[in-house]
C-alpha positions in Angstrom: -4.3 27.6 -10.2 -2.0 29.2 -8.0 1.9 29.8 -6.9 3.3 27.0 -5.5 2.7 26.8 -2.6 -0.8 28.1 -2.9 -2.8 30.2 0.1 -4.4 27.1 2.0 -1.3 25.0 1.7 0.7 27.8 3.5 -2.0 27.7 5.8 -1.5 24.2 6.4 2.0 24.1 6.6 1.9 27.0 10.0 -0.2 24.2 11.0 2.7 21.9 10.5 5.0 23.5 11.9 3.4 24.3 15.3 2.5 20.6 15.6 5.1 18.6 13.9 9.1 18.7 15.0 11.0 20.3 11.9 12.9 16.9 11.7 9.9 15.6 9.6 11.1 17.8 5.9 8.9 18.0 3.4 10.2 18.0 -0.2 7.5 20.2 -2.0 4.8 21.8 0.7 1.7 21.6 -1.2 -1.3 19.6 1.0 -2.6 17.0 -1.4 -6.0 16.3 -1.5 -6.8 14.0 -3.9 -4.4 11.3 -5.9 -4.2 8.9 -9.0 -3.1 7.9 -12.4 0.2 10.5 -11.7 -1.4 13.3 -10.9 -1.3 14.7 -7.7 -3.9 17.4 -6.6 -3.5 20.1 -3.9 -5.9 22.0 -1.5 -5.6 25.4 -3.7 -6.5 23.3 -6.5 -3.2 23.0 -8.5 -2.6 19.5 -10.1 0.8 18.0 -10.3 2.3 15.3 -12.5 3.9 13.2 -10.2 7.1 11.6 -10.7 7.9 10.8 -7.3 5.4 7.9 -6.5 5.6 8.9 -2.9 9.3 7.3 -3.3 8.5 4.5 -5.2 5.4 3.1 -2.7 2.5 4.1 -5.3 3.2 2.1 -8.0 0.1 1.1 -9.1 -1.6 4.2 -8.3 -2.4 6.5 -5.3 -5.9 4.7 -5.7 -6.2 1.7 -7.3 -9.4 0.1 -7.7 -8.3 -3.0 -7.1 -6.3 -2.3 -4.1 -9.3 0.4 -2.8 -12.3 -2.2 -2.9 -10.4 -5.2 -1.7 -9.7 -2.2 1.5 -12.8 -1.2 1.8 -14.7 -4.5 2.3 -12.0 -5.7 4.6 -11.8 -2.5 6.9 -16.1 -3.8 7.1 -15.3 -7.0 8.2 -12.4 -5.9 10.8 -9.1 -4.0 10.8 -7.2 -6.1 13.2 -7.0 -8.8 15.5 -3.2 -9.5 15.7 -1.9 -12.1 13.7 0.0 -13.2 16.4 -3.0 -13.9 18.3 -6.0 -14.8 15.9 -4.6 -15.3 12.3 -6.3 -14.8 9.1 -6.0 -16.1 5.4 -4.8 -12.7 3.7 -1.8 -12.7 5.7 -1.0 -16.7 4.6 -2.0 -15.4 0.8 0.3 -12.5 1.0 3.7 -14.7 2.2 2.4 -17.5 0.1 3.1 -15.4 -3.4 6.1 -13.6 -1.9 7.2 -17.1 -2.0 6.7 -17.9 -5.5 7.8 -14.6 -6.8 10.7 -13.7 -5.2 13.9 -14.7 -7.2 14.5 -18.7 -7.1 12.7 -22.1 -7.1 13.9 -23.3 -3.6 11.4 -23.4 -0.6 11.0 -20.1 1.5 9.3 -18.8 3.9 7.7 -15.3 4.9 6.6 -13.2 7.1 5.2 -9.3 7.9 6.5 -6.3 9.3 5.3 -2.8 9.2 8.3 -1.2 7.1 11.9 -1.6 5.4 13.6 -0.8 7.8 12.2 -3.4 10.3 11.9 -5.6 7.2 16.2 -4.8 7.2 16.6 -5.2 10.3 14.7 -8.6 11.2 16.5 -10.2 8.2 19.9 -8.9 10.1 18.7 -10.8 12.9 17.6 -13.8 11.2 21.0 -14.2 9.4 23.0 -13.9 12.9 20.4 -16.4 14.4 21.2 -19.0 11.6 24.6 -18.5 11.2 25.6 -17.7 14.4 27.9 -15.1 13.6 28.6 -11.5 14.4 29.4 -9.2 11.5 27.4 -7.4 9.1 29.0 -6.4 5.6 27.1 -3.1 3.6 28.0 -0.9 1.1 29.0 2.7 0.4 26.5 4.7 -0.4 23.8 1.9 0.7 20.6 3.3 2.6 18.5 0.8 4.7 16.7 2.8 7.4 16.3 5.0 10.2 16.5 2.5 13.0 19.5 2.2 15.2 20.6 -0.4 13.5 19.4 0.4 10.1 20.9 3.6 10.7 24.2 2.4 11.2 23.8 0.4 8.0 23.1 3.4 6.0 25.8 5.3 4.0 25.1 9.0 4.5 25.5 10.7 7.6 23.7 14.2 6.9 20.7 14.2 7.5 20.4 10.5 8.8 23.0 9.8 10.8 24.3 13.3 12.1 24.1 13.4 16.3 22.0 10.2 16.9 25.7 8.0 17.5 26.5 5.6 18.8 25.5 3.2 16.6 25.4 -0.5 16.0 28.5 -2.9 16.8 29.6 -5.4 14.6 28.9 -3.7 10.9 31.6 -3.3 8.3 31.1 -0.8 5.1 33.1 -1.8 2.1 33.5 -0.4 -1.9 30.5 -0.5 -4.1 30.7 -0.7 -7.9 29.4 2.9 -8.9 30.7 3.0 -12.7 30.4 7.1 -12.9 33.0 7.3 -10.0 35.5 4.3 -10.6 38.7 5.4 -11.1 39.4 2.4 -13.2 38.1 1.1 -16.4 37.4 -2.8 -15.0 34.8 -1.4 -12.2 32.9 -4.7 -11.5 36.2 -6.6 -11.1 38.0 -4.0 -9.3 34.7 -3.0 -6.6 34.4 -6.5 -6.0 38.1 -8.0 -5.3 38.4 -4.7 -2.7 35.1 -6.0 -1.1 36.0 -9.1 -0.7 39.9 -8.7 0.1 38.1 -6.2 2.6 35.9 -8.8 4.2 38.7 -11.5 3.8 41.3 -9.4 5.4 39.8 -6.9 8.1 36.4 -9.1 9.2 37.3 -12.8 8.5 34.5 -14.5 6.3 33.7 -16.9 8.9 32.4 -14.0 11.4 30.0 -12.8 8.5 26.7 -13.7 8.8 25.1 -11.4 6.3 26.1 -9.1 3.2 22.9 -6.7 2.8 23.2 -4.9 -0.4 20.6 -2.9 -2.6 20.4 -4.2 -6.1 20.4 -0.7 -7.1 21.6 1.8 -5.0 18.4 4.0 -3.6 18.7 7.1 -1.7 22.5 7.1 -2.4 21.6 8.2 -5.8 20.1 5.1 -7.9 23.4 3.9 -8.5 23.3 0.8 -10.9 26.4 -1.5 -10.1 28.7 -2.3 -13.0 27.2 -5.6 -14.3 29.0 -8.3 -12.8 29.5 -7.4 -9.6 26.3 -9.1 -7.9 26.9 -12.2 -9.2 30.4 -12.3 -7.6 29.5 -11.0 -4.8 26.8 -13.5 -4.4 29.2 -16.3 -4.9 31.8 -15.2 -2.5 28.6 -15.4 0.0 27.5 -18.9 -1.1 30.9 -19.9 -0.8 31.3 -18.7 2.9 28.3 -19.6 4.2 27.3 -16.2 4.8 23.3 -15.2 4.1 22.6 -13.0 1.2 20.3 -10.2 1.7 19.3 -7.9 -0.9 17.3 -5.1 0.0 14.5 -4.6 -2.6 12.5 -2.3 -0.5 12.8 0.6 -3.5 13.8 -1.8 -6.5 11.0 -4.2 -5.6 7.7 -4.9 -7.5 8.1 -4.3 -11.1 9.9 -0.7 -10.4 12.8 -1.5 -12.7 11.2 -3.8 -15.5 11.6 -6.7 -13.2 9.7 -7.8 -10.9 12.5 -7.6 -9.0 16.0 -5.9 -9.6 18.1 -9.1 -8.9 16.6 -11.4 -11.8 18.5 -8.7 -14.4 21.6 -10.7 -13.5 19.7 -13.7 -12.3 21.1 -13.2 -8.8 19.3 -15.0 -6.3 19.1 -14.1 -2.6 19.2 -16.4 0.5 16.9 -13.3 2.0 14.8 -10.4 -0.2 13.7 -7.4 2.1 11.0 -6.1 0.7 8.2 -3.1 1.4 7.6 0.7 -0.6 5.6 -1.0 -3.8 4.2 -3.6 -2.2 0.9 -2.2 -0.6 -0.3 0.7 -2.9 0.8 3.0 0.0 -0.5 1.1 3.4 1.9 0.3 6.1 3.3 -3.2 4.8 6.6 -4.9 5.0 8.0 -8.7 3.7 11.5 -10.8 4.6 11.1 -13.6 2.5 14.3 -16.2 2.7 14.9 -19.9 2.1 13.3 -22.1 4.7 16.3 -23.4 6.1 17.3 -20.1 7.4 14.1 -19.3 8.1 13.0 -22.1 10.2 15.9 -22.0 12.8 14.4 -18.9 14.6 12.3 -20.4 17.7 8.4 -19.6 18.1 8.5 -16.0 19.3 11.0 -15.1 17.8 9.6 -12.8 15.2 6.5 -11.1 14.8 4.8 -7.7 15.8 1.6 -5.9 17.1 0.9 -4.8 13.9 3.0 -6.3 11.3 0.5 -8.0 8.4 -2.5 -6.1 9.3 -5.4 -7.0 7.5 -6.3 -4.0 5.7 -2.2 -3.7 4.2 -2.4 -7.5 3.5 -5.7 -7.2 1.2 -4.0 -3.9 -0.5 -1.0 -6.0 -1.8 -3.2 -8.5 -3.4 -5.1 -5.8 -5.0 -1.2 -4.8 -5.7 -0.1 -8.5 -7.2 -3.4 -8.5 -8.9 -2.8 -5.3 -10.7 0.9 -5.7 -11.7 0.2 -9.3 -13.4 -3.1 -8.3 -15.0 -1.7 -4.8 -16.6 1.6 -5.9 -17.3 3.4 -3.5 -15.0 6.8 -5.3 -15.3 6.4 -4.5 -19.2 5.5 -1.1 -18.2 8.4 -0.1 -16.5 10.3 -1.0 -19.3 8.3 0.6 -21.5 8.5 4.0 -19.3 12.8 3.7 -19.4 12.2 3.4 -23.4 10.9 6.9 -23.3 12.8 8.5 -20.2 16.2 7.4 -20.8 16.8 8.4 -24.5 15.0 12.0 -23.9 17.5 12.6 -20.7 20.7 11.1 -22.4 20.0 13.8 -25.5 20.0 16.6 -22.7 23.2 15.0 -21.5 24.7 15.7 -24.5 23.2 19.3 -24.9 24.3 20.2 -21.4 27.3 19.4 -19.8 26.0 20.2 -16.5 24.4 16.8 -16.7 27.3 14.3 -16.0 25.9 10.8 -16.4 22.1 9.2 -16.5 21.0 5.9 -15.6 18.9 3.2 -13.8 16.7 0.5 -15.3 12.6 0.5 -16.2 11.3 3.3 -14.5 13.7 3.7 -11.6 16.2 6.7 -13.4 17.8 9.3 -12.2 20.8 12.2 -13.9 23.8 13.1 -11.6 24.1 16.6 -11.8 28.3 18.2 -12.0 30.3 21.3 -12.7 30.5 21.3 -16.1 33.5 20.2 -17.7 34.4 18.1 -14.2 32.6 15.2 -12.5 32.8 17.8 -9.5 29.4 17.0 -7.4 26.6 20.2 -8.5 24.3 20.0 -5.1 22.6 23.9 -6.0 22.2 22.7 -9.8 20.0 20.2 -8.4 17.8 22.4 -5.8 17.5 25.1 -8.6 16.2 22.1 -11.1 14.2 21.0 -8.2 12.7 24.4 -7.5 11.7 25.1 -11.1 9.8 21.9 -11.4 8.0 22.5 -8.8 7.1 25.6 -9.7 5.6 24.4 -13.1 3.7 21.7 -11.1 6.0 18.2 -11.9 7.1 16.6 -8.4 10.8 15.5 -8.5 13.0 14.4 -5.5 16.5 14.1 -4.7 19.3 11.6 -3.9 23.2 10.9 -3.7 25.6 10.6 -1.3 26.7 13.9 -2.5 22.8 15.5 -2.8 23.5 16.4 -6.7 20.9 13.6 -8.2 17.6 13.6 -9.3 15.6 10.9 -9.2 13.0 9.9 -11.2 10.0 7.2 -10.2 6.4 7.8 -11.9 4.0 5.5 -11.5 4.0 2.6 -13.5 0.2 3.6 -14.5 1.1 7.2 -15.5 -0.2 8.1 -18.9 2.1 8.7 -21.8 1.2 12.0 -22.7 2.3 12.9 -18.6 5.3 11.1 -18.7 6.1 13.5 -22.5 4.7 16.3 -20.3 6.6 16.2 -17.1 9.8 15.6 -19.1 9.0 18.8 -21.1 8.9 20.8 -18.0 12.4 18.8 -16.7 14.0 19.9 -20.1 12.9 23.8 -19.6 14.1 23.9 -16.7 17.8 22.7 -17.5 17.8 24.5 -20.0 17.1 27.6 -18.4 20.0 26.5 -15.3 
């Protein structure tokens, strides 16, 4: 209806930025008014197909009914008493199907937090509680959070890590298994004996207590480790008695055509970190881990004002419900079907496009100089900026900022997912 952004948005965003700091960015400055079924819809009136899922958190839809009436009769009833202090069923519901879902048949416990990065963070703590040891082992280009510690965790320096030192003690970074940029031709094998000669050599196994590790790669540019790599890693951990976390806070809840990302290589964790997906956009975070780890940490020891509110606990059953009652798992797949084999053709049209990949509908294309695998950040921000243009949200990623990445809602219609690719095809061709 309008450029974008249109008149009341630029209205709205001097409002912004006379009332927020300019460290909260904003990736395309259009004020949404109303949301659902992948279309986003602004305060000049423009309508967007939306294929960033507010980074992977509205899954099931910006409003979906099941997640919006089981909210709205709970927020009559009450919208917090403090779990802590007066418990209530939803909360016990919630950690009681984390517990069956989440990968493996052994006996777990869970509990709530408020977001990933606490969700990282507390499962950090949990591991050096049970194990008693020191070190944390992560991975290049891993991103786990804006906390100090999660922060420390996290790959990237610029924007996340730039001036807020010093950071963390005790955590080690070591090789992950990102086939585009392996020098060799045996990248599982080779990522993984580094990682662990690494660990082996520099930490000492026995002063690990955790490995956190995303089962795909997230902000660091949906990087999908060479197959194999995982499971060794995994072993090395069972091995060493040091606690397996993967961080499933992006990959979690049917984004990847699992319900979660570690079952592709039947990988089970000793901890899953989980949030983003799992709430239909309300303030909701999960550790889930077996109960022997679990069960070490003293009364007190965990917990929050607000972690498991009410209203976010009756959201992801309205969540649960919807992803086992319209197949979402089957739906992701369904959406890589039709992503992956439109993008791989412009691959091959356009050179500028240097690899494409990810799993279900969690995708993204590394952009490079052509003819080189030479990192192509303003290819990117021009793609970016035409997309937006023609109204299809897209957002960014990679170490290096050359990647887009791709995450529609699981419920967006066909003929929107064809659309918003049409629109991503003009616009590289016209780069």
């Amino acid at each position: 209806m309008t450029a974008i952004p249109g008149p009341k948005s630029q209205e709205l965003l001097a409002r912004k930025q006379a009332a927020v700091p300019p460290g909260i960015g904003v990736t395309l400055p259009v004020f949404v008014t109303r949301a659902g079924g992948g279309v986003l819809e602004d305060a000049d009136g423009n309508s967007l197909i939306d294929f960033g899922s507010g980074i992977a958190v509205t899954s099931v839809g910006n409003s979906a009914p099941k997640v919006v009436d089981r909210v709205r009769k709970q927020v009559a009833d009450f919208t917090h008493t403090c779990f802590m202090v007066t418990p209530y069923e939803s909360y016990v519901r919630v950690c009681e199907k984390l517990n069956e879902l989440t990968p493996g048949d052994h006996e777990k416990r869970t509990f709530l937090v408020n977001s990933g990065a606490e969700a990282v963070e507390n499962a950090v703590k949990i591991a050096r509680h049970a194990t008693g040891r020191p070190a944390v082992v992560v991975f290049d280009h891993g991103y786990h959070g804006r906390t100090l510690l999660t922060m420390t965790l996290t790959a990237k320096n610029m924007p996340y890590k730039q001036g807020f030192g010093p950071f963390a003690p005790e955590v080690y970074r070591v090789p992950l298994a990102y086939p585009f940029r392996w020098p060799g031709e045996n990248c599982a094998e080779e990522a993984a004996e580094q990682a662990i000669d690494m660990i082996s050599k520099q930490i000492g196994a026995g002063n690990v207590a955790a490995v956190v590790i995303e089962p795909i790669a997230g902000e660091g540019g949906f990087i999908v480790p060479a197959r194999g790599f995982l499971p060794r890693i995994a072993e090395f951990c069972r091995k060493n008695g040091i606690v397996f976390v993967a961080d499933e806070v992006q990959t979690g809840f049917a984004r990847t055509g699992d319900l979660f990302a570690c079952e592709d290589e039947g990988v089970v964790p000793d901890i899953v970190t989980t949030a983003k997906g799992i709430a239909g956009g309300l303030p909701l975070a999960a550790v889930t881990g077996r109960a022997e780890i679990m069960d070490k940490v003293h009364s007190g020891g965990l917990g929050g004002t607000y972690g498991g509110n009410p209203l976010a606990c009756e959201a992801a059953l309205g969540v649960l419900e919807t992803i086992e009652e319209e197949n979402l798992v089957a739906r992701a797949r369904r959406i890589g079907e039709i992503m992956l084999p439109r993008l791989k053709a412009l691959q091959e049209r356009y050179d500028v496009i240097g690899d494409v990949r990810g799993r279900g509908a969690m995708i993204a294309i590394e952009l490079v100089e052509p003819g080189t695998k030479e990192p192509n950040p303003a290819a990117v921000q021009e793609v970016v900026r035409r997309c937006h243009a023609e109204g299809l949200l897209v957002l960014t990623a990679g170490t290096y900022g050359n990647v887009l990445r791709f995450l529609p809602p699981l419920v967006i219609p066909e003929h929107l997912l064809e659309e918003g690719l049409g629109i991503l095809e003009k616009a590289i061709a016209e780069l």
